[in-house]
Backbone bond lengths (Angstrom), bond angles and torsions (degrees), N, CA, C in turn:
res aa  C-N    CA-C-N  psi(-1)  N-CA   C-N-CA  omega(-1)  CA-C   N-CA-C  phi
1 X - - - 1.444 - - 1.522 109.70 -
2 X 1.091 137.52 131.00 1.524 152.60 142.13 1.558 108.29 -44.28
3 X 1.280 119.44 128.94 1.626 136.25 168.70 1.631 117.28 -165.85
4 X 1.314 86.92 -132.36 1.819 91.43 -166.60 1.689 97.06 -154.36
5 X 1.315 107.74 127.22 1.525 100.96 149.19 1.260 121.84 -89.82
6 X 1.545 133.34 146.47 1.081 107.16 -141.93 2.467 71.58 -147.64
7 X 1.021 114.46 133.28 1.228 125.61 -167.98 1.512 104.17 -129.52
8 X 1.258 125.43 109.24 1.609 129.84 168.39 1.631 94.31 -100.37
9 X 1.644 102.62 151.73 0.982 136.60 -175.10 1.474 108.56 -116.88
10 X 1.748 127.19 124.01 0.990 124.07 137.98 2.262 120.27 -172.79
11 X 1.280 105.19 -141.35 1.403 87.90 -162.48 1.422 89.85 -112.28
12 X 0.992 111.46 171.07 1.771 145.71 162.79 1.772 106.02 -38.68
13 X 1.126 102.84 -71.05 1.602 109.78 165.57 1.186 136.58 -77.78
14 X 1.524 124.82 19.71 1.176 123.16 153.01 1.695 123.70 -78.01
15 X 1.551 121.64 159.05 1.125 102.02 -166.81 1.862 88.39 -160.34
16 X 1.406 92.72 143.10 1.564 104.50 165.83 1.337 126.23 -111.56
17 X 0.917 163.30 118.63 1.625 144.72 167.16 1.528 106.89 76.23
18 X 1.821 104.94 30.85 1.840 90.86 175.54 1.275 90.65 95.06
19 X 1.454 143.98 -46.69 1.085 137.53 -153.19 1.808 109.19 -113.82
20 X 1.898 96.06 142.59 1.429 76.29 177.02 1.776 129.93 -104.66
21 X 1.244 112.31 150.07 1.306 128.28 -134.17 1.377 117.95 -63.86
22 X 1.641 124.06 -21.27 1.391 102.14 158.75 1.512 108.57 -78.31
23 X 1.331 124.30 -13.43 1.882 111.35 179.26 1.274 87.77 -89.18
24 X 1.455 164.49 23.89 1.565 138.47 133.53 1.415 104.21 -95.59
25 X 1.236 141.77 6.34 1.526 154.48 157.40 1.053 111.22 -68.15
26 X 1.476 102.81 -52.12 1.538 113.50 -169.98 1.737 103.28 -83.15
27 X 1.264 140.35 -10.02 1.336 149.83 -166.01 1.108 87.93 -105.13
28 X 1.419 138.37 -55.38 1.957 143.72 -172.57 1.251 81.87 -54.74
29 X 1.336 134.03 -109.64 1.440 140.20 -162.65 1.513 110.38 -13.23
30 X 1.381 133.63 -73.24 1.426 128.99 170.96 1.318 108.82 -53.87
31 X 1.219 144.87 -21.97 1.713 128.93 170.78 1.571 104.19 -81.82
32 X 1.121 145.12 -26.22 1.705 160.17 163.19 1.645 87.74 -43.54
33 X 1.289 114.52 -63.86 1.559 116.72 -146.30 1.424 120.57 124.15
34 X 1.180 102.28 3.24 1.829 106.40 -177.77 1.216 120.95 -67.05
35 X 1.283 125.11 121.46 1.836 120.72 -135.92 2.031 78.14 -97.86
36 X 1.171 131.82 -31.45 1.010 114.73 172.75 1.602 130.46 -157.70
37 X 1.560 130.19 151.96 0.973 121.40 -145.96 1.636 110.60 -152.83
38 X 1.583 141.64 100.56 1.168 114.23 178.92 1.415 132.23 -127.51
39 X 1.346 125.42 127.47 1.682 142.05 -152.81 1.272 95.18 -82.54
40 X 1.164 106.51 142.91 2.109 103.67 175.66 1.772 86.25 -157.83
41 X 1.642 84.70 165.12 2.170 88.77 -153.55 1.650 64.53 -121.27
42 X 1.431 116.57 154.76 1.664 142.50 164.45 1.314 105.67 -106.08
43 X 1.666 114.54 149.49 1.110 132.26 -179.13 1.502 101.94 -68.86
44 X 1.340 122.89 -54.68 1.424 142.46 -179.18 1.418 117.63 -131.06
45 X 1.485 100.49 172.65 1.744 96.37 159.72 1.275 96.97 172.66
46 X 1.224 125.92 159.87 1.663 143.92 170.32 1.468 110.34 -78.02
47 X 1.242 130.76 148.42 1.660 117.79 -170.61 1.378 87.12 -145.91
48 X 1.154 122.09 163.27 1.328 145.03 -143.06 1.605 96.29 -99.65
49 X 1.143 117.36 0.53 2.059 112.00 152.97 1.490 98.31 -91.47
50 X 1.488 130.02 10.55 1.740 105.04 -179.14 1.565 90.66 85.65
51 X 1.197 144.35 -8.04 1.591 125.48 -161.28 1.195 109.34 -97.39
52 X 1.596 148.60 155.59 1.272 149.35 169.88 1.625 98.71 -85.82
53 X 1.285 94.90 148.84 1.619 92.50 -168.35 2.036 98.53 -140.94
54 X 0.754 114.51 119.07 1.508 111.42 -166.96 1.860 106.53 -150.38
55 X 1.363 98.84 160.66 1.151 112.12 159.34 1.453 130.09 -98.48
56 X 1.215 124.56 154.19 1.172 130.95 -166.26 1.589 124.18 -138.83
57 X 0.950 126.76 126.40 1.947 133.69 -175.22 1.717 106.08 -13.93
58 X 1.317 117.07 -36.84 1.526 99.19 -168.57 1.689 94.87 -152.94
59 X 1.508 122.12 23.84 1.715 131.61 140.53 1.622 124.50 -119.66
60 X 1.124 121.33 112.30 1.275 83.23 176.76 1.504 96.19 -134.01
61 X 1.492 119.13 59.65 1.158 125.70 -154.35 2.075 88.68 -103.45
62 X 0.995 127.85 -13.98 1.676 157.30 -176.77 1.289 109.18 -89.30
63 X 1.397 121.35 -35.70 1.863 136.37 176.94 1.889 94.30 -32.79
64 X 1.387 109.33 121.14 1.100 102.55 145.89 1.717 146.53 -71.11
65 X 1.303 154.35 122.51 0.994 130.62 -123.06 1.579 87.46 -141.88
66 X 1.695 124.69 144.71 1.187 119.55 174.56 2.029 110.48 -131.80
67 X 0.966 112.68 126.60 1.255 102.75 169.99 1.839 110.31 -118.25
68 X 1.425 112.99 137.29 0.938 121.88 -149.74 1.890 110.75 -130.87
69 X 1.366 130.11 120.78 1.511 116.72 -137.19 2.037 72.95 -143.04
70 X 1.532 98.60 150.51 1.185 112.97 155.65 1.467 117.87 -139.18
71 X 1.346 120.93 130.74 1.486 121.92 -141.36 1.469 113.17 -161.51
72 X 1.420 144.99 124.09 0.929 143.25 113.83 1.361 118.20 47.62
73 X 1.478 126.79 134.45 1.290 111.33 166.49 1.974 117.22 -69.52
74 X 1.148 84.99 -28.63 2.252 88.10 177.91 1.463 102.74 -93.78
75 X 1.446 122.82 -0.15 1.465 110.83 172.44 1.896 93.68 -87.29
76 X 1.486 112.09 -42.12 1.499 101.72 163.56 1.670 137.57 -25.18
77 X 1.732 78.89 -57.66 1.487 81.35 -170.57 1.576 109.52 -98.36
78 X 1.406 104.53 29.11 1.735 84.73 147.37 1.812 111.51 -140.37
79 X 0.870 99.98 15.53 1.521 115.57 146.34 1.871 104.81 -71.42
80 X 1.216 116.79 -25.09 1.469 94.17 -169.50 1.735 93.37 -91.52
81 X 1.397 86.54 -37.17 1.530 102.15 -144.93 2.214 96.03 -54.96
82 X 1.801 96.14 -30.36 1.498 98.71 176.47 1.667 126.85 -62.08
83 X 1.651 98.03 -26.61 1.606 120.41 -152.06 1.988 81.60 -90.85
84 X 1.662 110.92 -42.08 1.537 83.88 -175.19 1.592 121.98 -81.25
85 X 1.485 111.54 -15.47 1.270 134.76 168.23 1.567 106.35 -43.11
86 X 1.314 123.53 -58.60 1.438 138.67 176.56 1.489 100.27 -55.34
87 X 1.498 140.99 -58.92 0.820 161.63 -118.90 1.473 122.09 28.43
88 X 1.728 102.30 62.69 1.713 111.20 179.92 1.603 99.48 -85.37
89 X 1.581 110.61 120.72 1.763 107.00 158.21 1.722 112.37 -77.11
90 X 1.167 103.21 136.73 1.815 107.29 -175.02 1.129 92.07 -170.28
91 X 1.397 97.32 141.23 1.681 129.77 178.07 1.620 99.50 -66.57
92 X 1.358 144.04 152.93 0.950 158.53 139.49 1.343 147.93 -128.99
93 X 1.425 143.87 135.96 1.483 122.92 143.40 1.647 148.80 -151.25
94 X 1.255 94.29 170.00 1.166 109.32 -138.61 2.182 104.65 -104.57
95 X 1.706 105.84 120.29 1.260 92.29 -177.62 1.520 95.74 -154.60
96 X 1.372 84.56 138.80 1.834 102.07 -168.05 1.782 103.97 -64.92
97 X 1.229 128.43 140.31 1.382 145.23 -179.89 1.320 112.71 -134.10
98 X 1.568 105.84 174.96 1.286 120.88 157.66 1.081 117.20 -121.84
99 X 1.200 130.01 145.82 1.727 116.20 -171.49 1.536 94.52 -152.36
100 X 1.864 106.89 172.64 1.600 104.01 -165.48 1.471 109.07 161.10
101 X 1.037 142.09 172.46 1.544 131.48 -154.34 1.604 94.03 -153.74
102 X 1.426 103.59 113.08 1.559 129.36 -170.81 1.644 98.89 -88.95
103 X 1.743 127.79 145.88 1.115 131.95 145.96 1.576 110.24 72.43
104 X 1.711 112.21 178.83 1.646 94.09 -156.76 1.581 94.09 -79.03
105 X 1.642 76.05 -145.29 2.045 109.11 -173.72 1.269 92.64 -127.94
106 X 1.850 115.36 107.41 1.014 120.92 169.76 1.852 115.83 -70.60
107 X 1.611 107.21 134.11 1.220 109.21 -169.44 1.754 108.71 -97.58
């Protein structure tokens, strides 16, 4: 299949609706239909003020955070179409693939 991986960028302490914002990303995507989706926290990272942004032994409210989706071109566009609906600003990106599921289903 032809799509997009599609990678949002942001921190530990961001938050939408009470909730924080790659886990309501990651909740948007499974209400869409997005059969799959995976969040991973960074030790560090550079962020787009120039600032180091990291986690630490007993904060990790600074953790940079990535959630990472492979999808459809119309699973794309309503992942966006939800994120501008919200009106969440977030770094993202976006790169056309092929994707597809090789060999059996181990029983």
């Amino acid at each position: 299949m032809q799509g997009f991986q599609i990678t949002f960028y942001t921190q530990q302490d961001r938050v939408h609706d009470n909730t924080p914002l790659a886990h309501w990303l990651l909740e948007e995507a499974k209400r869409i239909g997005i059969r799959g989706a995976t969040l991973s926290g960074s030790i560090e990272g550079l962020g787009h003020d120039g600032q180091t942004h990291s986690a630490s032994w007993f904060d990790f409210s600074d953790q940079p955070i990535q959630l990472t989706l492979i999808v459809t071109a119309d699973e794309a566009e309503k992942v966006f179409s939800r994120i501008a609906q919200e009106r969440i600003k977030i770094f993202y990106m976006k790169i056309p693939v092929e994707f597809g599921t090789l060999g059996e289903e181990v029983r």
